[in-house]
C-alpha positions as CSV (number, residue, x, y, z in Angstrom):
1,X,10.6,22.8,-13.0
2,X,6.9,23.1,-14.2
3,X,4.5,20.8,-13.0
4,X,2.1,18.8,-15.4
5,X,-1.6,19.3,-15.8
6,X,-2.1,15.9,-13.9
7,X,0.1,16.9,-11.4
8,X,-1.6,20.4,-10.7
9,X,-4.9,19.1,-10.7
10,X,-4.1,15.8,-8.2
11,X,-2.8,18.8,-5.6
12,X,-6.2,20.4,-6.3
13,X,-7.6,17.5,-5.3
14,X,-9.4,17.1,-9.1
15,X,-9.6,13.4,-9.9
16,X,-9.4,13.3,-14.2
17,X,-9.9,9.7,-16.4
18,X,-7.1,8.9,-18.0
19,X,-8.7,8.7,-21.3
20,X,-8.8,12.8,-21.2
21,X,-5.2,13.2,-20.0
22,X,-3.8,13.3,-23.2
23,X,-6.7,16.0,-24.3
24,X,-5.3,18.3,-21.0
25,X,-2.1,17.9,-21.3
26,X,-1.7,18.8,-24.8
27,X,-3.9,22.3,-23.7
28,X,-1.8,22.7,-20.8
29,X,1.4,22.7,-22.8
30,X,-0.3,25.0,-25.7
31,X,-1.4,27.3,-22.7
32,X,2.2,27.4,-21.5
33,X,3.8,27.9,-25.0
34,X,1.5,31.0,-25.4
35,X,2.7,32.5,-21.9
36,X,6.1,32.1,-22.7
37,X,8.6,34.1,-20.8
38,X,6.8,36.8,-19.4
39,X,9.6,37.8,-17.1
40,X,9.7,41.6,-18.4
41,X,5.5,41.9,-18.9
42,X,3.2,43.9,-16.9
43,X,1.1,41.0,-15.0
44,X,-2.3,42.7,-16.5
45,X,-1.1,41.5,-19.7
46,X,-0.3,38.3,-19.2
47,X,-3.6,37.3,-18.2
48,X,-5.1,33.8,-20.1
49,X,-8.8,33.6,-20.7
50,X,-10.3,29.5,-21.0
51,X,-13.7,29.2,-21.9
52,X,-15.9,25.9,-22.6
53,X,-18.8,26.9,-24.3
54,X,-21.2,23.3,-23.4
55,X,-22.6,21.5,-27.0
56,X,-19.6,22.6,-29.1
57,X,-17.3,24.6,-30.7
58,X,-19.7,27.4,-31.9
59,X,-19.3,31.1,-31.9
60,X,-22.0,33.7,-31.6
């Protein structure tokens, strides 16, 4: 059984509002959809990258 993105966080010790819960846990599930079984993959490529680039959703 996987655990939630709220759950994860509250054993981190990461207090979240409840208004961006939705936000995380829709991100967590994509996250997890895009590892999917990676029972027979080498562990160097199943690495995933998150990055939050501050002031938007800009690339340079």
């Amino acid at each position: 059984m996987s655990l939630s993105i709220q759950e994860l966080l509250k054993n981190k010790g990461i207090e979240v509002k409840e208004a961006h819960l939705d936000v995380l846990e829709a991100r967590w599930t994509g996250m997890q959809a895009l590892r999917g079984n990676l029972e027979h993959v080498k562990i160097d490529d199943a690495d995933i990258g998150v990055r939050n680039i501050p002031g938007g959703d800009h690339i340079e």
